[in-house]
Backbone as CSV, one residue per row, in Angstrom:
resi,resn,N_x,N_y,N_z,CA_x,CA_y,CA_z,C_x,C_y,C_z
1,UNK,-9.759,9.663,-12.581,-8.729,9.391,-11.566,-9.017,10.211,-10.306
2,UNK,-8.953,9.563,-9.295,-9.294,10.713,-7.599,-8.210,10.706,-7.108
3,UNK,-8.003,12.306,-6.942,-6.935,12.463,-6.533,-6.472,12.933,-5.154
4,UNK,-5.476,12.096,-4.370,-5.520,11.697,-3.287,-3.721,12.507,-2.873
5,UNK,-3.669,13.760,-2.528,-2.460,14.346,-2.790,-1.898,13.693,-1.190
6,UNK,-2.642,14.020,0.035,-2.011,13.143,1.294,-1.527,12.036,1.504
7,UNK,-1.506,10.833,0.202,-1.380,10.079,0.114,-0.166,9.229,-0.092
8,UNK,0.459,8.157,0.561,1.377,7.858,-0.148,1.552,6.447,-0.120
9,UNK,1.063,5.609,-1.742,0.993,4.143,-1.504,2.048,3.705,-1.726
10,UNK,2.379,2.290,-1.528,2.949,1.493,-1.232,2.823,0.003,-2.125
11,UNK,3.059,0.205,-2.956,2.828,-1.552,-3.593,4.124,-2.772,-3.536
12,UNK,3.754,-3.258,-4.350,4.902,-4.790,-3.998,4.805,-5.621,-5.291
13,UNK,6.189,-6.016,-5.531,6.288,-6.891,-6.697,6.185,-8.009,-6.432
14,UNK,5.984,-8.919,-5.312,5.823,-9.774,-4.871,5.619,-9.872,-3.519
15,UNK,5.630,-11.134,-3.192,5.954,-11.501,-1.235,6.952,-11.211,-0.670
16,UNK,6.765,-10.447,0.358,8.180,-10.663,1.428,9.306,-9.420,0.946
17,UNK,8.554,-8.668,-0.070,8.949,-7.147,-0.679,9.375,-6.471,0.663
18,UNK,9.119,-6.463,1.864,9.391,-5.324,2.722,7.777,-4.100,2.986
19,UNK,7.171,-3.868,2.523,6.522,-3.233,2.383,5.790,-2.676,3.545
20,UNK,5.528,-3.651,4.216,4.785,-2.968,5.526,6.191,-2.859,6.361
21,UNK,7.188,-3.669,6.444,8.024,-3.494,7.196,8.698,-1.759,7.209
22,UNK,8.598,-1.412,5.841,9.157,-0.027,5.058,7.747,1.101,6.137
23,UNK,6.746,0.623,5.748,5.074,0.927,6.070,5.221,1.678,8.012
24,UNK,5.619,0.114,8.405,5.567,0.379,9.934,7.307,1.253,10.618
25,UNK,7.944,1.563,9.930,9.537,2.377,10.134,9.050,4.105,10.249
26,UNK,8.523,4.027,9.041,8.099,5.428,8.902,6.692,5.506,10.038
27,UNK,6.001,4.551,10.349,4.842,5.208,11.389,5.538,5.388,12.460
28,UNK,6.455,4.355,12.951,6.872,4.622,14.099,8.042,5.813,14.496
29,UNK,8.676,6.369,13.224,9.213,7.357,13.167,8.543,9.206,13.053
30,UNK,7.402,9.174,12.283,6.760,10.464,12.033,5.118,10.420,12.942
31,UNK,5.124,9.236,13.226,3.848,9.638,14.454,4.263,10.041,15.759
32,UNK,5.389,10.296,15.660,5.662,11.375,17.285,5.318,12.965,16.798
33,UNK,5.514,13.498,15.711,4.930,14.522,15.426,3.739,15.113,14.406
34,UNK,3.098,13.588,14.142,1.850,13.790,13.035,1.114,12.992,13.227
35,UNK,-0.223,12.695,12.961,-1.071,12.027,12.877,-1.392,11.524,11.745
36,UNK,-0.939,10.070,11.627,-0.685,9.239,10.139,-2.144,8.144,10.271
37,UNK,-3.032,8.123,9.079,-4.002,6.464,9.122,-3.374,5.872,8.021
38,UNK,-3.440,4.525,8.064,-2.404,3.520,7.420,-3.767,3.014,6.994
39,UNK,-3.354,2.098,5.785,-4.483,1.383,5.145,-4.160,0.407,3.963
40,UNK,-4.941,-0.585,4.093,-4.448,-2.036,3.039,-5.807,-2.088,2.308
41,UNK,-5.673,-2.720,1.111,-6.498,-2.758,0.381,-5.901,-4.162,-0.393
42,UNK,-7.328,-5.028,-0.544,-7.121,-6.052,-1.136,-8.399,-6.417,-2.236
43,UNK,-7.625,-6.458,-3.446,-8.566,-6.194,-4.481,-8.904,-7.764,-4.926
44,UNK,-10.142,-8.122,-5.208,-10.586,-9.656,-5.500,-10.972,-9.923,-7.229
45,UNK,-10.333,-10.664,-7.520,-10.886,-10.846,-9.025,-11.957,-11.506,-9.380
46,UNK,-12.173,-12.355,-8.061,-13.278,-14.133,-8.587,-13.765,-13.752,-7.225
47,UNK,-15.038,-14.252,-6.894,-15.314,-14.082,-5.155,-15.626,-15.537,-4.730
48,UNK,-15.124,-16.529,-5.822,-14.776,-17.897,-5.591,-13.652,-18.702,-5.751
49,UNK,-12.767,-17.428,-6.282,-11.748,-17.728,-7.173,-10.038,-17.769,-5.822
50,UNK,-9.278,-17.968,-6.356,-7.830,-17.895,-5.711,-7.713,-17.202,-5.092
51,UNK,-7.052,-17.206,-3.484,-6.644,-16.276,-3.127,-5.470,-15.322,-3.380
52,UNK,-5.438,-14.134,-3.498,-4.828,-13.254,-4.048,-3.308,-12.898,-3.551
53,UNK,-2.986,-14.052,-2.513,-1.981,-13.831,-1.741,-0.849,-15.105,-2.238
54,UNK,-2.043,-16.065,-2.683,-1.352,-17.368,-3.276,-1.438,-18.501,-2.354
55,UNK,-1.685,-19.873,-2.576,-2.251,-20.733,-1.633,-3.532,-20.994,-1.123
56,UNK,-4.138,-21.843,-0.131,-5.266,-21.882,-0.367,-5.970,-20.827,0.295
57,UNK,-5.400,-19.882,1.317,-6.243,-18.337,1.892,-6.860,-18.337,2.930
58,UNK,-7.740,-17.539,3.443,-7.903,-17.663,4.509,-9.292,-18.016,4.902
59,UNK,-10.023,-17.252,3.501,-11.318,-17.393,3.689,-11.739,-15.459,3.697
60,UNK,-11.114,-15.155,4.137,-11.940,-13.631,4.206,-12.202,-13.136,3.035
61,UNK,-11.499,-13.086,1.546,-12.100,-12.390,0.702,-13.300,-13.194,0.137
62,UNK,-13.000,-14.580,0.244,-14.635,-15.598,-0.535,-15.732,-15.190,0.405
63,UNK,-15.243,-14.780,1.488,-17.263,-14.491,2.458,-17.494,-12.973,2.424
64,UNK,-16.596,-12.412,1.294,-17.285,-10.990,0.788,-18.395,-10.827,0.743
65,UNK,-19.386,-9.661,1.273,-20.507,-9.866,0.740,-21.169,-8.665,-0.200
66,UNK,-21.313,-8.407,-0.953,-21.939,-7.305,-1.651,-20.519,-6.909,-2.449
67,UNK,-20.089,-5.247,-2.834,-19.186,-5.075,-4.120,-17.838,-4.711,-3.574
68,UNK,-18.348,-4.426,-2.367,-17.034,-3.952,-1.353,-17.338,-4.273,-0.041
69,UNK,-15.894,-3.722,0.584,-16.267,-3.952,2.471,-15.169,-3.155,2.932
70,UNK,-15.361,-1.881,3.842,-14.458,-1.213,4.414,-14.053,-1.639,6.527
71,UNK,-13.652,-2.016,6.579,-13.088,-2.455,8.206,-12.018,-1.689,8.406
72,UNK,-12.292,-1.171,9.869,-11.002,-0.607,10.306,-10.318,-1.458,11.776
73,UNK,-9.131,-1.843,11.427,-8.675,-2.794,12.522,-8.393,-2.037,14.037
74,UNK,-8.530,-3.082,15.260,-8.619,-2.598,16.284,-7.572,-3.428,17.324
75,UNK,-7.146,-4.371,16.728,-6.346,-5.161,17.628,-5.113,-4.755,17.176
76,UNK,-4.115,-4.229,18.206,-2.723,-4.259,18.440,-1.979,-5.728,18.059
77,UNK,-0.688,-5.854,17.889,-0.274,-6.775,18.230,0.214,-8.578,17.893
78,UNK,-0.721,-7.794,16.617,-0.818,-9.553,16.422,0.104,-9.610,14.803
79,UNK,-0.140,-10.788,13.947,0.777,-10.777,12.876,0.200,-10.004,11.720
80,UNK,-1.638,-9.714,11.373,-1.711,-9.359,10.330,-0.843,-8.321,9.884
81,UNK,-0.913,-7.580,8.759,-0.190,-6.333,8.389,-1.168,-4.963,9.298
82,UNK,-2.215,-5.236,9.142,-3.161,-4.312,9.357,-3.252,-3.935,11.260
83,UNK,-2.889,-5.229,12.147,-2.417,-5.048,13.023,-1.103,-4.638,13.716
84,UNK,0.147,-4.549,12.109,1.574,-4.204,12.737,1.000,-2.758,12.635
85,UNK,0.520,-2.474,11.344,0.560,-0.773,11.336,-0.434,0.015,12.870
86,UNK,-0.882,-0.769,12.792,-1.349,-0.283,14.308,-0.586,0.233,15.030
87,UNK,-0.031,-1.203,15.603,0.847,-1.125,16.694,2.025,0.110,16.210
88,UNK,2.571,0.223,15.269,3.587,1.146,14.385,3.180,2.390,14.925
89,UNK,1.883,2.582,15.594,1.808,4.084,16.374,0.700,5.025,14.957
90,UNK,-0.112,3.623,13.913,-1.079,4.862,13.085,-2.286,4.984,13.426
91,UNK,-2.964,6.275,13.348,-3.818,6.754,14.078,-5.125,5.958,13.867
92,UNK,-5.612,5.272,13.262,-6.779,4.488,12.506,-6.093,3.810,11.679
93,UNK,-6.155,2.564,11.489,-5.799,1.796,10.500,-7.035,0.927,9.578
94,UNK,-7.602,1.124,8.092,-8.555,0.768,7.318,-8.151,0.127,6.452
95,UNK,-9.053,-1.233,6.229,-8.714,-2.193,5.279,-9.984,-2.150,4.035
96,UNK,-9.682,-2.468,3.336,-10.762,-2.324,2.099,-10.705,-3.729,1.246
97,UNK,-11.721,-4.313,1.070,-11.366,-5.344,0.416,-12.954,-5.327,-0.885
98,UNK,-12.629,-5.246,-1.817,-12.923,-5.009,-3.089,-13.325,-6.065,-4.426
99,UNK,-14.408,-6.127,-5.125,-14.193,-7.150,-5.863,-13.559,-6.302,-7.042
100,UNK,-13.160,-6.342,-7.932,-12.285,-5.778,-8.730,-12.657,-4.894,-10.088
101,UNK,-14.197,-5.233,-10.628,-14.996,-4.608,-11.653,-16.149,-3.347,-10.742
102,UNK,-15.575,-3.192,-9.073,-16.047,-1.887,-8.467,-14.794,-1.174,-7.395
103,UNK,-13.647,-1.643,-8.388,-12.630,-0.717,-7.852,-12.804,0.685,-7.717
104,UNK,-13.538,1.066,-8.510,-13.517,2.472,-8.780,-14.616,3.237,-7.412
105,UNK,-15.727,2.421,-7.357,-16.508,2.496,-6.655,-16.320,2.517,-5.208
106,UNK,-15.952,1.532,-4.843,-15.022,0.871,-3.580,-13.359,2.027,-3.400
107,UNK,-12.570,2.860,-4.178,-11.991,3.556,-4.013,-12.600,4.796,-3.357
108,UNK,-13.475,5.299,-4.079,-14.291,6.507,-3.794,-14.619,6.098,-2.412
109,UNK,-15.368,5.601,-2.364,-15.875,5.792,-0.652,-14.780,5.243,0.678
110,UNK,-13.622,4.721,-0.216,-12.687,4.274,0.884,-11.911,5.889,1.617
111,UNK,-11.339,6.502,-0.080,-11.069,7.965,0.386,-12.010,8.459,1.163
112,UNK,-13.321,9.000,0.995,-14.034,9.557,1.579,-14.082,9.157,3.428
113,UNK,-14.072,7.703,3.594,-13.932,7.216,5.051,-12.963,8.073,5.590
114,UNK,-11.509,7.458,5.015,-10.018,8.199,5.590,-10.497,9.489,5.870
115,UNK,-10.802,10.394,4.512,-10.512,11.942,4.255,-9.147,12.799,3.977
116,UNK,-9.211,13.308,3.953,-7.712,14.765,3.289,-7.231,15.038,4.791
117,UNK,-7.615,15.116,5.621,-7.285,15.649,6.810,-6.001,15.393,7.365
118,UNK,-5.291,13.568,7.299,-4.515,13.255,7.939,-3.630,13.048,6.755
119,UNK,-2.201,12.387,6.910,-1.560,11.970,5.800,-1.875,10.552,5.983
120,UNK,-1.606,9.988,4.698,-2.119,8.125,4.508,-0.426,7.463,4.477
121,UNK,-1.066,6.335,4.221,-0.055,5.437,3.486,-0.660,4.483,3.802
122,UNK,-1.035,4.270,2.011,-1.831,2.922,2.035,-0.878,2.005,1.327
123,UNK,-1.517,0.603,1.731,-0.655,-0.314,0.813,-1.641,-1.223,-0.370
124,UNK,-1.384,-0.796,-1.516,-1.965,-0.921,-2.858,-0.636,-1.626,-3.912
125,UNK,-1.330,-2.256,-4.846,-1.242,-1.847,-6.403,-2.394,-1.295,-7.138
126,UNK,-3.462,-2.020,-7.351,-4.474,-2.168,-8.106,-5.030,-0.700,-7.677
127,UNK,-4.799,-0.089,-6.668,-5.775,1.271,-6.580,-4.652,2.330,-7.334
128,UNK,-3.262,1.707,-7.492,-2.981,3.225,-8.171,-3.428,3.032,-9.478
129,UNK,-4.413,2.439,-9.769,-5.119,2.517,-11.429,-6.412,3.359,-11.281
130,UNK,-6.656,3.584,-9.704,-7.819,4.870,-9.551,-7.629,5.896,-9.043
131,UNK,-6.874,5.682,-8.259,-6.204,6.635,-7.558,-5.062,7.388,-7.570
132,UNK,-4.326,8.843,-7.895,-3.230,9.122,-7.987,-2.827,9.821,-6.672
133,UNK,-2.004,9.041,-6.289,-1.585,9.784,-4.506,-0.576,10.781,-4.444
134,UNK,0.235,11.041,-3.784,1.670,12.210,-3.689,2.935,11.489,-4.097
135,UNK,3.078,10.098,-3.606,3.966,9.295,-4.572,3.548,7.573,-4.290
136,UNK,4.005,7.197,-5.442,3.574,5.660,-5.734,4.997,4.881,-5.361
137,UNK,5.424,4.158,-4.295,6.775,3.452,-4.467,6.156,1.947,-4.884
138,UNK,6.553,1.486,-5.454,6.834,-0.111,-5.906,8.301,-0.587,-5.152
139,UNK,8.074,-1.810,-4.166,8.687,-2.450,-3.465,8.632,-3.818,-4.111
140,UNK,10.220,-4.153,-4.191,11.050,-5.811,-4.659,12.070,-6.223,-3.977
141,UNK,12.065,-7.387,-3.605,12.860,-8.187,-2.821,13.762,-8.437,-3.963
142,UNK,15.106,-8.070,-3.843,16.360,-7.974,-4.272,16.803,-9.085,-5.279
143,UNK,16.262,-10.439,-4.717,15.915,-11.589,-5.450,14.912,-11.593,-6.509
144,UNK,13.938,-10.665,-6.707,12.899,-11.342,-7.242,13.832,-10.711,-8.799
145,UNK,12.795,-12.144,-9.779,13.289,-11.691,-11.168,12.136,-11.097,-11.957
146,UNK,11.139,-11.799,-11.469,9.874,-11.378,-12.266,9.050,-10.613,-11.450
147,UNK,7.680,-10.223,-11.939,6.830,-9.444,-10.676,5.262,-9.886,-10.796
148,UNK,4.480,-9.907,-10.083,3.076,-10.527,-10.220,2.176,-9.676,-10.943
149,UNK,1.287,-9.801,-11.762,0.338,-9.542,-12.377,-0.370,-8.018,-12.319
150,UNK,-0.445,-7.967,-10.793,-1.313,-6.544,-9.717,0.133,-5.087,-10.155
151,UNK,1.055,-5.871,-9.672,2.229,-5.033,-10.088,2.834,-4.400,-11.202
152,UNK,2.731,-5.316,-12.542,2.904,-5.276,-13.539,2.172,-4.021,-14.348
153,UNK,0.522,-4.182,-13.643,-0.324,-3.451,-14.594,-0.217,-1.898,-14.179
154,UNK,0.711,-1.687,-12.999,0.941,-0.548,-12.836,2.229,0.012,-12.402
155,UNK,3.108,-0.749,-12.618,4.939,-0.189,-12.675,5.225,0.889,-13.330
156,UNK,4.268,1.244,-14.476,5.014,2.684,-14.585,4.109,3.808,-14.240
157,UNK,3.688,3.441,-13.427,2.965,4.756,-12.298,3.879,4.948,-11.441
158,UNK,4.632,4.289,-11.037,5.602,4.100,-10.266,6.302,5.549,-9.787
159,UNK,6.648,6.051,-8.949,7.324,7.110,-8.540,9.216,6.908,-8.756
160,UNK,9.638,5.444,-7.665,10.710,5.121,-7.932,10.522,3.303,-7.225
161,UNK,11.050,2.226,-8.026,11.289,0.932,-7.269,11.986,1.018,-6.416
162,UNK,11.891,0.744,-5.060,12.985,0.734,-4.013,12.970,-1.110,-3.426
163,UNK,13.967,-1.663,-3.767,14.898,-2.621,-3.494,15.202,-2.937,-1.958
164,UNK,14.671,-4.509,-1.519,14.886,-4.825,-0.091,15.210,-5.680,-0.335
165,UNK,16.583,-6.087,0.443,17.479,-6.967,0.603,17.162,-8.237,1.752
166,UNK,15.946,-7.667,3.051,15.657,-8.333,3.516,15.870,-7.505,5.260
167,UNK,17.105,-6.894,5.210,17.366,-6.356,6.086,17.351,-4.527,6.000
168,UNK,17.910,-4.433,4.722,17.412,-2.953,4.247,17.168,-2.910,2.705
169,UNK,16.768,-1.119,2.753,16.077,-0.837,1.438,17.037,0.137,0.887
170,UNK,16.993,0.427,-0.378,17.885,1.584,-0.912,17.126,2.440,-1.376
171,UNK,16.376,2.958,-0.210,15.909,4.408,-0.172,15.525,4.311,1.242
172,UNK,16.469,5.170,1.908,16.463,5.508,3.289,15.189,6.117,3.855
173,UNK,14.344,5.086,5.152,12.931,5.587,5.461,13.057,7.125,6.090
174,UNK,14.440,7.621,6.018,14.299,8.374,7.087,14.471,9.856,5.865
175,UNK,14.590,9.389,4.426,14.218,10.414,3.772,12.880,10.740,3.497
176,UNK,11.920,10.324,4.177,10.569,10.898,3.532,9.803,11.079,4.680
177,UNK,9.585,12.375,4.258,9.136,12.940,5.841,7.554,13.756,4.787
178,UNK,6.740,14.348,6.309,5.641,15.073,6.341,5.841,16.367,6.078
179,UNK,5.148,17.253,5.592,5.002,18.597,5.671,3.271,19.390,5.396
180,UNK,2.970,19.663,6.610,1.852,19.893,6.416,0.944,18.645,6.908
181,UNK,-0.098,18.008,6.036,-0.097,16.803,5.724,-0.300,16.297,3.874
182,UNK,1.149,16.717,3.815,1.513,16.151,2.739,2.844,15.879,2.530
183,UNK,2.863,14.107,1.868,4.553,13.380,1.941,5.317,14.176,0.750
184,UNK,6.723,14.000,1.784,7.673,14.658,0.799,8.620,13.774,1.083
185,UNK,9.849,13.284,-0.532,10.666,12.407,-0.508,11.833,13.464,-0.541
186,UNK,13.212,13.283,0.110,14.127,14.148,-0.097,15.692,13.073,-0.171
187,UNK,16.388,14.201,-0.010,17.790,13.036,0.040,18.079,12.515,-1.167
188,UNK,16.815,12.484,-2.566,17.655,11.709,-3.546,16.151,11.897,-4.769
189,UNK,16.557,12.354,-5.888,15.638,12.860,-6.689,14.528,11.295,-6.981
190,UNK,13.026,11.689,-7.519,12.755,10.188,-7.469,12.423,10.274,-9.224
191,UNK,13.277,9.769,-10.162,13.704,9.936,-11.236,13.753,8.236,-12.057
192,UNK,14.001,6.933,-10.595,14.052,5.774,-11.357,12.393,4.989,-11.174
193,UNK,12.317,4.900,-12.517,11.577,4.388,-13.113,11.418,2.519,-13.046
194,UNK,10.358,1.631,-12.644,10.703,0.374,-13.058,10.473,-0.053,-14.614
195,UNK,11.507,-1.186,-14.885,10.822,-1.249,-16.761,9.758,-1.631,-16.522
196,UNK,9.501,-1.383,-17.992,7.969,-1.919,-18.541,7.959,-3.124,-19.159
197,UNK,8.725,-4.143,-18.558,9.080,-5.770,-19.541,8.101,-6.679,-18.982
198,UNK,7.978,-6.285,-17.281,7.621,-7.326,-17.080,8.352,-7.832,-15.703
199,UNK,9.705,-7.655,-16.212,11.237,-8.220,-15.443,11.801,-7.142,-14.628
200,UNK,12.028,-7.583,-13.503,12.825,-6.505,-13.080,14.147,-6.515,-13.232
């Protein structure tokens, strides 16, 4: 396991979880006094296979080439995720996209790019199975009943599930602040656990 203490990921039980929205609150709140790199990671199972988002895709993970690929985005502005966190005010923003039997591989040198230096917040599932960061939140849209596959295999790494309604979350962004460069959650012990069924 590499351990990534500056770190603080971000996963999702599904679509439309909130996650970058949660992602880009806190950049635009703690990059007036820190220097935050944000980072997405998209792990591939088939490099012919489904896209991992659901539907027919876009095309970027099938013209993978080799076991990994690290990019760091440069355009402001636009809809990807990787371009809100930008704009959100983070200092470098890095995407990693991975075939899935060199996660481990493709983790290692993704840390190494970032480094310890700054605080993160990446948005993962599949890497908190290599990676152990400072805390793991798992993000669900209030609706959802079930959770996808990526999520499942790691819910109880979980730090605490925090719940989006669409408009807010029940864990206030404005409890988790920097120190040093390392995240700290306050305001409310992180003690809930998601089950292990499956179901949320």
């Amino acid at each position: 396991m590499i351990h990534a203490p500056n770190m603080l990921m971000i996963g999702s039980c599904g679509r439309n979880s909130g996650k970058t929205t949660f992602a880009c609150e806190l950049l635009k709140r703690l990059t007036v006094h820190h220097e935050i790199v944000a980072a997405k990671v998209t792990t591939i199972q088939e490099r012919n296979g489904t896209c991992p988002r659901g539907g027919e895709g876009c095309g970027v993970c099938a013209t993978l080439d080799g076991r990994f690929c690290i990019t760091e985005e440069t355009l402001r502005g636009g809809t990807k995720d990787t371009q809100r966190l930008l704009a959100a005010g983070a200092a470098r923003v890095f995407w990693l996209r991975v075939m899935s039997e060199h996660l481990e591989e493709g983790a290692q040198a993704f840390i190494e790019t970032i480094g310890a230096r700054c605080p993160i917040v990446c948005e993962s599932n599949s890497l908190r199975t290599k990676v152990e960061p400072a805390f793991f939140l798992l993000f669900c849209g209030s609706g959802d009943k079930t959770i996808k596959a990526s999520a499942g295999a790691v819910q109880q790494y979980a730090d605490r599930l925090v719940v989006f309604d669409g408009t807010r979350f029940d864990l206030d962004p404005a409890h988790v602040a920097i120190m040093g460069n390392r995240w700290t959650i306050g305001g409310e012990a992180i003690t809930c656990k998601p089950s292990t069924t499956g179901e949320i």
